[in-house]
C-alpha positions in Angstrom: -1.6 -73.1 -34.3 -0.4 -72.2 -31.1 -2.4 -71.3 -28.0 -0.6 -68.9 -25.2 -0.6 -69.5 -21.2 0.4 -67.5 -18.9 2.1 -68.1 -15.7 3.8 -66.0 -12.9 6.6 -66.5 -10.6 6.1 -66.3 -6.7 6.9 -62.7 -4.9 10.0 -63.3 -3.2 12.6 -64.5 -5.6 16.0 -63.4 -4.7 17.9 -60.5 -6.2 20.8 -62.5 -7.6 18.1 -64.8 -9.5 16.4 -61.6 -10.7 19.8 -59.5 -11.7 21.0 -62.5 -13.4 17.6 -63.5 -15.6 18.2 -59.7 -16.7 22.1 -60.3 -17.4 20.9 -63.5 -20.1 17.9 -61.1 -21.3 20.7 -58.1 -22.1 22.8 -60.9 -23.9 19.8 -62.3 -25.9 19.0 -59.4 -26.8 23.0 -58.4 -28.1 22.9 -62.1 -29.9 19.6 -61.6 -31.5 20.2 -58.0 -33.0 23.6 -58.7 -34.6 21.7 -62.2 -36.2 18.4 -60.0 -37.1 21.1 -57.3 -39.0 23.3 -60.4 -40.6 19.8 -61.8 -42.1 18.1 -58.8 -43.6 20.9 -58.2 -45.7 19.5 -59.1 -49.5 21.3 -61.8 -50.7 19.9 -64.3 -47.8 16.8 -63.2 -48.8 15.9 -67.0 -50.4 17.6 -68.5 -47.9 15.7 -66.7 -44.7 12.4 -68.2 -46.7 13.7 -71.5 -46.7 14.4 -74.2 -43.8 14.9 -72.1 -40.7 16.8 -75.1 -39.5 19.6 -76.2 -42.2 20.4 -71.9 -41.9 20.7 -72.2 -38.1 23.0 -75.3 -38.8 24.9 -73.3 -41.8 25.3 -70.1 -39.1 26.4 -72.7 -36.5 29.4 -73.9 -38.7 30.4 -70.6 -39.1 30.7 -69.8 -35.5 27.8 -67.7 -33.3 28.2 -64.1 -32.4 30.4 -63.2 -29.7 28.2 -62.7 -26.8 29.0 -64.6 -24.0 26.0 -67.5 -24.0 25.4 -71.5 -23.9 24.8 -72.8 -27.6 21.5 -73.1 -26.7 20.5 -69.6 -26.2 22.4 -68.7 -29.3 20.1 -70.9 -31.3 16.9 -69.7 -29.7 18.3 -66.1 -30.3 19.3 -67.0 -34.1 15.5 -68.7 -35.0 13.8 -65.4 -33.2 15.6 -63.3 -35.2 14.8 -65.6 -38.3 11.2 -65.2 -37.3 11.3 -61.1 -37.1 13.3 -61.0 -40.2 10.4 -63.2 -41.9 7.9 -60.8 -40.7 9.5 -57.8 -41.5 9.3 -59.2 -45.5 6.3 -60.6 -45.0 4.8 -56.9 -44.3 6.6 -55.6 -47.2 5.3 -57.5 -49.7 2.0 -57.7 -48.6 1.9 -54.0 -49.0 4.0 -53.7 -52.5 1.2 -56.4 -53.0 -1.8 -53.9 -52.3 -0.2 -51.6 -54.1 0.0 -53.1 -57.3 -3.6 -54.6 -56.8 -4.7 -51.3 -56.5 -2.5 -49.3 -59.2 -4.9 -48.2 -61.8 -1.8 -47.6 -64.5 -0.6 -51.2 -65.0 -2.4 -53.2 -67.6 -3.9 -57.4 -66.5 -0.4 -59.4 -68.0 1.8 -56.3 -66.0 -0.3 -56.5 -62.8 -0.1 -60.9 -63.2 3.7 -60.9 -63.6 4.3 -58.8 -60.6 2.1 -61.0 -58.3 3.7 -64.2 -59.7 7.3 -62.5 -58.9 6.3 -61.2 -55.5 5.0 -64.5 -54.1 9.0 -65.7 -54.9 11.4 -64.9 -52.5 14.2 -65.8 -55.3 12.9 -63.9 -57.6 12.5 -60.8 -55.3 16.1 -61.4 -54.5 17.5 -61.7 -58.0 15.4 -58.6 -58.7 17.1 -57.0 -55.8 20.6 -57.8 -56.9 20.0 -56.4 -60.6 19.4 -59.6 -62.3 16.6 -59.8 -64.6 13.8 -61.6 -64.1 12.3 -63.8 -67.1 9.3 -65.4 -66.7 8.6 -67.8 -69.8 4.9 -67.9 -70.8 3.2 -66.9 -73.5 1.1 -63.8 -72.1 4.7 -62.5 -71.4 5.6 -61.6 -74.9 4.6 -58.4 -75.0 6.1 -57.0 -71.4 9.4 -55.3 -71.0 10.6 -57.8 -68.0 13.9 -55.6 -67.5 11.3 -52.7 -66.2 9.3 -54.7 -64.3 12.4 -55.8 -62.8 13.4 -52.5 -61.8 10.6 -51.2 -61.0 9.6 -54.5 -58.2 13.5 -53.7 -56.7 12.5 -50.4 -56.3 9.1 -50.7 -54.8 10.9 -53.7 -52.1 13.6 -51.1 -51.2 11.5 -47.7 -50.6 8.8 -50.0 -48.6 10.9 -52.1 -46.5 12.1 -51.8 -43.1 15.0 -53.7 -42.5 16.0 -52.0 -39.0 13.9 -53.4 -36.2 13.5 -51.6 -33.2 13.3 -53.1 -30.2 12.5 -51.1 -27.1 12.6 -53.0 -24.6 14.9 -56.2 -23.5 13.7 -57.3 -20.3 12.3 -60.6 -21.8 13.8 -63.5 -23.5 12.9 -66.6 -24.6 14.0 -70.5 -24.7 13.1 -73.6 -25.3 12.8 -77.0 -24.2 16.3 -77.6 -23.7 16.7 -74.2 -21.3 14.2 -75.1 -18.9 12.3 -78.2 -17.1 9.3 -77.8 -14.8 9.1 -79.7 -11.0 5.5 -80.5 -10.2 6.1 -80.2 -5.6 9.5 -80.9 -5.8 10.4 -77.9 -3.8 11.9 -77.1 -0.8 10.3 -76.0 2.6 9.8 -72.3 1.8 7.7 -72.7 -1.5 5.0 -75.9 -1.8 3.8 -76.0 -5.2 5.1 -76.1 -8.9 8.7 -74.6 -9.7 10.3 -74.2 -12.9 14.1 -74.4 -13.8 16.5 -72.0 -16.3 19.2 -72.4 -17.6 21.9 -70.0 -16.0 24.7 -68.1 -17.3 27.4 -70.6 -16.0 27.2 -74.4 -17.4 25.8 -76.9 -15.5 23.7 -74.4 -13.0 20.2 -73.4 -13.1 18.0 -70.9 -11.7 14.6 -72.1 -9.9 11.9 -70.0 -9.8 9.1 -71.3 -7.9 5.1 -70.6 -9.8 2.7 -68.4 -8.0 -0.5 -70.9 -7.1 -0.7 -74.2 -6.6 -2.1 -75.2 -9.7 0.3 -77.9 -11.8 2.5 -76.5 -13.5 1.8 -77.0 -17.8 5.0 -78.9 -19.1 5.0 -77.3 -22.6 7.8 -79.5 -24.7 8.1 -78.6 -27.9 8.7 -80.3 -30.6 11.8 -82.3 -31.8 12.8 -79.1 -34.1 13.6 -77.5 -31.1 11.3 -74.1 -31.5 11.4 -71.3 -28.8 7.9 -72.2 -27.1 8.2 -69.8 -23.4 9.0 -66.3 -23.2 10.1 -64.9 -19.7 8.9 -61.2 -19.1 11.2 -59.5 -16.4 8.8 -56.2 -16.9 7.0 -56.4 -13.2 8.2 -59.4 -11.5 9.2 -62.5 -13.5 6.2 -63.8 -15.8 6.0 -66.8 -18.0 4.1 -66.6 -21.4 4.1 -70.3 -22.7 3.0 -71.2 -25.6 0.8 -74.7 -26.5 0.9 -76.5 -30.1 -3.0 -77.1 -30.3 -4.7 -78.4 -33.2 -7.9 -77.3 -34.3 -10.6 -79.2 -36.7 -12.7 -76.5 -39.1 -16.4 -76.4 -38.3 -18.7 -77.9 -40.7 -20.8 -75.2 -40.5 -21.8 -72.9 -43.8 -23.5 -70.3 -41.9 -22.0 -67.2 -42.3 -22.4 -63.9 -40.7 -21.1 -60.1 -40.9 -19.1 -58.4 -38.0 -18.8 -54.4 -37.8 -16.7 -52.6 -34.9 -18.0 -49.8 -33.4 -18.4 -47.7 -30.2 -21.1 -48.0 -28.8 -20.4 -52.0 -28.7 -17.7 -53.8 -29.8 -19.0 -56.0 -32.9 -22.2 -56.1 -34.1 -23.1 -59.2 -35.7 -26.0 -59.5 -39.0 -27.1 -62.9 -40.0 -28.8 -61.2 -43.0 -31.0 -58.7 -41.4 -30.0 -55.5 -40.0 -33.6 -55.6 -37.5 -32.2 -58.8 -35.8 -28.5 -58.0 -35.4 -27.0 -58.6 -32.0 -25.0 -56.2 -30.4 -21.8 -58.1 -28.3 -20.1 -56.0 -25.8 -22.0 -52.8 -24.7 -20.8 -52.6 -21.6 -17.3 -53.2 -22.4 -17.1 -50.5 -24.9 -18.6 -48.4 -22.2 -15.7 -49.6 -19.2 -13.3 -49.2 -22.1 -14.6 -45.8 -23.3 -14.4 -44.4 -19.5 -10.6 -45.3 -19.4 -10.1 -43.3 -22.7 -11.4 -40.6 -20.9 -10.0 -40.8 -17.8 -6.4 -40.9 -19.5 -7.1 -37.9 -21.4 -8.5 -36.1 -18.2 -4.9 -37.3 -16.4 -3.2 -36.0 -19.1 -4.8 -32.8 -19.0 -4.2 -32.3 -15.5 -0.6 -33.3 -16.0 0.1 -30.4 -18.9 -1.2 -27.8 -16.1 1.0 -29.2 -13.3 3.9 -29.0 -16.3 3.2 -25.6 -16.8 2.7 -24.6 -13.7 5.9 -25.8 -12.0 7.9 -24.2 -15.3 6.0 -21.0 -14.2 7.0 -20.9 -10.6 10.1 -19.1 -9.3 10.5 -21.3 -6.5 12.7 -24.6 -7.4 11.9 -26.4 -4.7 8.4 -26.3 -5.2 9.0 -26.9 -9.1 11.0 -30.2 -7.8 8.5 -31.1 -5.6 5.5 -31.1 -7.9 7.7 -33.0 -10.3 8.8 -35.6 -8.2 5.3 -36.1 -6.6 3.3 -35.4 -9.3 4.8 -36.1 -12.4 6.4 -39.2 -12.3 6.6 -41.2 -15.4 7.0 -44.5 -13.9 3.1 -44.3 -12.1 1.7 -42.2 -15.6 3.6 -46.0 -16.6 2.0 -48.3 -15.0 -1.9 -46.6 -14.8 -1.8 -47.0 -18.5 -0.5 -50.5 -18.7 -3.0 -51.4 -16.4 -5.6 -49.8 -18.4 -4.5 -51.3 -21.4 -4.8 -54.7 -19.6 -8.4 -54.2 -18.5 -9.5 -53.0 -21.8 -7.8 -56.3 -23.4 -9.5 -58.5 -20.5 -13.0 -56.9 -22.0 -12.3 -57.7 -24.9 -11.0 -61.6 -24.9 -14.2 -62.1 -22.3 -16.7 -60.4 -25.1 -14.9 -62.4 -28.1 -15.2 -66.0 -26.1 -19.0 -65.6 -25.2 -19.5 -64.3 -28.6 -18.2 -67.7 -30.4 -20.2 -69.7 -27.8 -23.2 -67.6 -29.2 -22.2 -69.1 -32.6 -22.0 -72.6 -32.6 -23.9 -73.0 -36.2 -21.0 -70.6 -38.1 -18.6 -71.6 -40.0 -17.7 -68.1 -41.6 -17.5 -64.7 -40.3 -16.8 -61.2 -43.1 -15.3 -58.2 -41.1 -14.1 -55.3 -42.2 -10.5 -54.4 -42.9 -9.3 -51.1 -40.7 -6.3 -49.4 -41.8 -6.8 -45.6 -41.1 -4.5 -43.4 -43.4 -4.9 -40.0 -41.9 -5.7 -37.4 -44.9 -5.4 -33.6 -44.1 -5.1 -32.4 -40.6 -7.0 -33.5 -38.1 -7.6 -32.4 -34.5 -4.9 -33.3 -31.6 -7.8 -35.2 -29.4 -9.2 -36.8 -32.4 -5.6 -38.0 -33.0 -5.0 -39.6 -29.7 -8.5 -41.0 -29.8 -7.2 -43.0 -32.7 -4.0 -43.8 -31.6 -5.8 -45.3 -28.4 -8.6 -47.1 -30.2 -8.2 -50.7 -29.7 -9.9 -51.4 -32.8 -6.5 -53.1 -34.1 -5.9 -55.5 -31.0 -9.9 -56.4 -31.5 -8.9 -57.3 -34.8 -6.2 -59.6 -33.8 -8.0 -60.9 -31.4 -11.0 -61.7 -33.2 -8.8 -63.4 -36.1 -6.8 -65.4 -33.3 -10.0 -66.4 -31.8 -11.5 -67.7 -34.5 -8.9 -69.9 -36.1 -8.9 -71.3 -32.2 -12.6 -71.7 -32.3 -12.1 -73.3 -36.4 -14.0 -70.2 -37.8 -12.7 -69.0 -41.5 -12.4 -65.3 -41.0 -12.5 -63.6 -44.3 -11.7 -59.7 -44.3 -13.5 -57.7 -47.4 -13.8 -54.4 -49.0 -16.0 -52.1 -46.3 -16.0 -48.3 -48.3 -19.6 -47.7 -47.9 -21.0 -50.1 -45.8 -22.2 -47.9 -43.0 -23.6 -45.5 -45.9 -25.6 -47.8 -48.6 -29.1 -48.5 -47.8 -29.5 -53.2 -47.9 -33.1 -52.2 -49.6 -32.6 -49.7 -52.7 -28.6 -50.1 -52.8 -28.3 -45.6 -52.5 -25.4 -44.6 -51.2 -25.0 -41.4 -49.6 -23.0 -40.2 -46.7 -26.3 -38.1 -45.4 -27.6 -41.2 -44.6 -25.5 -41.8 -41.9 -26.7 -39.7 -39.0 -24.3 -40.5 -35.6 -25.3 -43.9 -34.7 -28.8 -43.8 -36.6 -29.5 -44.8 -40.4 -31.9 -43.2 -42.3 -32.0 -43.5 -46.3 -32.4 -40.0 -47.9 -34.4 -42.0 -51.3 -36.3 -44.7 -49.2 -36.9 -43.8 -46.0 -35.1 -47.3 -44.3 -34.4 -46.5 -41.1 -32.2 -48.6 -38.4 -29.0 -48.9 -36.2 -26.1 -47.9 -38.5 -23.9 -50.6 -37.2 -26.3 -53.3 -37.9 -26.9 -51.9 -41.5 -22.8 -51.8 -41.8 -22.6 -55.5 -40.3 -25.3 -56.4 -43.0 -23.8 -54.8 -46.2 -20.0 -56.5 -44.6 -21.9 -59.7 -44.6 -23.1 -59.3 -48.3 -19.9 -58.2 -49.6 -18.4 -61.5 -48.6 -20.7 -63.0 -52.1 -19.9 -60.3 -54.1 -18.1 -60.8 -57.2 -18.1 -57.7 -58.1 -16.2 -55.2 -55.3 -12.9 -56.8 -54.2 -11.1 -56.3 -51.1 -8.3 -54.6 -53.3 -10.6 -52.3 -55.1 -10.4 -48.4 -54.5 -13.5 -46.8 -52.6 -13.7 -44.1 -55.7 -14.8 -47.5 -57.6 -16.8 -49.2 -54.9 -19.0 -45.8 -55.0 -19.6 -46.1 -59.4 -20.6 -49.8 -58.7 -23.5 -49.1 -55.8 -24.4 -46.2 -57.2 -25.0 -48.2 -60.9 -27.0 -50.6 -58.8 -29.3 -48.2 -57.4 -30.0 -46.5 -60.9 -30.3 -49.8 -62.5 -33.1 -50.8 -59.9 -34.7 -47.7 -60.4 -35.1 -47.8 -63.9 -36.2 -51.9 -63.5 -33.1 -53.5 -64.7 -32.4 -55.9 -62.0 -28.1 -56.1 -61.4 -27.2 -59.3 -59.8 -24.7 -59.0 -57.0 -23.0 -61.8 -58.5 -22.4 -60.5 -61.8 -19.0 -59.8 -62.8 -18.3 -55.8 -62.2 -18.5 -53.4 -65.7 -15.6 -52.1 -67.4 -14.5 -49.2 -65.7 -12.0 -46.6 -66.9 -9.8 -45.9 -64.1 -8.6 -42.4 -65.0 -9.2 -38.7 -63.7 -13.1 -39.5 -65.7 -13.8 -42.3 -63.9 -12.8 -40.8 -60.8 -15.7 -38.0 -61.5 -18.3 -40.5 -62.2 -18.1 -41.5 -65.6 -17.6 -45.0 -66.9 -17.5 -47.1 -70.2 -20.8 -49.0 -69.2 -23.7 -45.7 -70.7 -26.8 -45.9 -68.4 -29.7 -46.6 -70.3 -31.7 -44.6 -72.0 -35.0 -45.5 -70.6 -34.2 -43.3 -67.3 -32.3 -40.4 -66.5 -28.7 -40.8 -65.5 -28.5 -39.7 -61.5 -25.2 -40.8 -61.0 -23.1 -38.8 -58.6 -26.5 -37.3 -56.3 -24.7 -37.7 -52.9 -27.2 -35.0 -50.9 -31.3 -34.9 -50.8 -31.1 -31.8 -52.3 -29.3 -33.4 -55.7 -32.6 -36.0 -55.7 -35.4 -34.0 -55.0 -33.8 -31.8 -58.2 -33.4 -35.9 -59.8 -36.8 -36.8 -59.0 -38.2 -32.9 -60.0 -36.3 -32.7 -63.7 -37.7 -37.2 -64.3 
């Protein structure tokens, strides 16, 4: 894996150096998005899977683009667009993947040949180009292959993206052969590290001296040649290098569950939701503040819009506008607020794996909102600002760094089902407090969350692919199966559930028994009282 540094130039570089760093990062940028549109046509498709290399040496026979750049920034240009191009797939069929996990209509030797044809970037592509796909086996006898084949090219093509958007180009990056550090090799004016670029003209380099006077990292990659620094031209000149490091997995089998929240950031169960730490109070605190002091800037800017369109005086209008309304301060408060609240976090995630030296495995929960109905414009915004998906990045980076297996599972329910009888209810979920409507269990709601995450990474039963609707007939099975005294092993293989319209209002092929009343589907205190009242 690969580890990234950060390093930024000294104040005082001269203009020329500056205008012409943004000169190569126009031209990369030109370069790279005629290479990303050449590779996401379909019929490369194999070959953008396959050696990044022997295509960069098939594209240089050919000829590179016609931008005017050295060779070398054409390659680096060609193998970053190979890597976005990668991605952009890589999303797509991860989510045609979900999709036919979770599609309730497709029968086991269906749902088995389109996994097997989605993990094969040939076969996607000979589906995509109206070949049919034949997969010889002998569960495959009885499947119409020339639907399946239609139906994957269609799925690829409504899901996938293959315009990418770029909106900025003030960065760019090389490689080892574009730059070379000097450690105090420098003249009078700047005493320290400096660090050498390639220019637009052969044969002439720019140098950029490095703020400090701490040795400059000489980051070489390896001998295929991969970009490994990216220079940001945003504010100043900043260099973003990135390290090769390798990283030996713990031998630890302790495992523990992680739940995000907002009172702290994670809260982490070892198996008991009265002993679960809380990691980061006071940085979901400083973080929260921010979210509110943006909101409160944007509320006050809305007036002063409104305001100045309501005044009959243009020079006043202009003068609140250029004052008070400039986009490049609104600009940079929020990308220094952004910067603080990611500085909280990486601090909270590194003391929180030196709190954990005994783990070897850590269950989270998987967040993807999809935003049902209509919701309110503040709780929108909230959302939209809620770092909850660069805590998620950073906690998966972290932990491969740290040789922690991060597994994410199935979390519908977890901040709702009661660890001791298994009800699930979302009346037991009051704010930040848990209180079980059946058994009276009573505790934090985050630590009873991080507690059922930690148990759902042994259970056989709910899959991280299985719909919530589902989840619900499973826990809600359990709890009437320990009522009646019919112990149900979290390990046991999950009944036979239809997955129809019935199914989805609480009926299933597996009959409760007829030893105790069938309460399935009670969600509210009421519905038991009347349970418990009628038993």
């Amino acid at each position: 894996m690969s580890r990234s540094l950060r390093r930024d130039a000294r104040r005082g570089v001269s203009n020329r150096k500056q205008n012409e760093l943004r000169e190569i990062a126009k031209r990369w940028h030109t370069a790279r998005s005629l290479y990303i549109r050449e590779l996401s046509a379909t019929t490369v498709l194999k070959d953008v899977f396959g050696s990044r290399y022997r295509l960069r040496e098939a594209r240089r026979q050919s000829g590179w683009a016609a931008v005017d750049l050295t060779v070398h920034y054409h390659q680096v240009a060609f193998l970053s667009a190979v890597e976005v191009v990668r991605s952009a797939w890589a999303r797509t069929f991860a989510q045609v993947t979900r999709l036919v996990a979770r599609n309730s209509g497709l029968t086991a030797s269906e749902r088995r040949w389109l996994l097997l044809v989605l993990r094969r970037p040939d076969l996607v592509e000979a589906c995509l180009s109206h070949e049919t796909v034949r997969l010889k086996a002998g569960w495959t006898n009885d499947l119409d292959q020339v639907a399946l084949t239609y139906r994957v090219a269609r799925m690829v093509r409504r899901y996938h993206r293959p315009s990418v958007r770029v909106r900025r180009r003030d960065w760019f990056e090389v490689d080892g052969a574009l730059y070379r550090v000097l450690e105090n090799r420098a003249p009078r004016e700047f005493v320290g590290p400096w660090i050498a670029v390639t220019g637009l003209r052969r044969g002439e380099r720019l140098y950029l001296p490095l703020a400090g006077r701490i040795p400059a990292v000489n980051l070489r990659p390896n001998t295929d040649r991969r970009p490994n620094i990216r220079i940001d031209l945003r504010q100043g000149i900043t260099f973003h290098l990135r390290e090769r490091v390798t990283v030996t997995p713990r031998a630890a089998d302790r495992a523990v569950g992680v739940d995000k929240g907002y009172a702290a950031l994670i809260t982490v169960s070892r198996g008991d939701p009265t002993t679960a730490d809380s990691i980061g109070i006071a940085a979901a605190s400083k973080i929260t503040e921010l979210l509110e002091a943006t909101e409160e800037r944007r509320r006050n800017r809305r007036r002063l819009v409104a305001y100045a369109r309501s005044v009959r005086n243009s020079r006043t209008a202009r003068h609140i506008s250029r004052r008070n309304l400039g986009r490049t301060r609104e600009s940079t408060r929020r990308r220094r607020d952004r910067a603080c609240s990611e500085s909280l976090i990486n601090r909270e995630l590194d003391v929180f794996f030196a709190q954990i030296p005994d783990v070897g495995v850590i269950f989270a929960e998987s967040l993807t909102f999809a935003r049902k109905g209509r919701r309110r414009p503040a709780f929108n915004r909230r959302i939209g600002t809620w770092m909850k998906g660069f805590l998620q990045e950073r906690l998966k980076y972290k932990a491969e760094l740290n040789g922690v297996e991060l597994q994410v599972v199935n979390a519908a329910y977890t901040s709702q089902t009661c660890p001791r009888c298994w009800f699930t209810s979302r009346y037991n979920r009051r704010a930040d407090r848990f209180e079980c409507a059946e058994c009276g269990y009573t505790g934090r709601a985050d630590a009873v969350a991080a507690t059922n995450i930690l148990g759902r990474g042994s259970d056989a039963a709910i899959t991280s692919f299985m719909p919530s609707y589902v989840v619900k007939q499973i826990l809600q099975d359990r709890w009437q199966s320990a009522r009646i005294g019919r112990a149900w092993d979290s390990n046991e293989r999950a009944p036979l559930f239809d997955v129809t319209a019935d199914s989805r209002a609480g009926t299933s092929r597996e009959q409760p028994s007829p030893d105790g009343p069938s309460l399935r589907g009670s969600n509210s205190p009421r519905d038991n009282v009347v349970s418990r009242l009628v038993s």
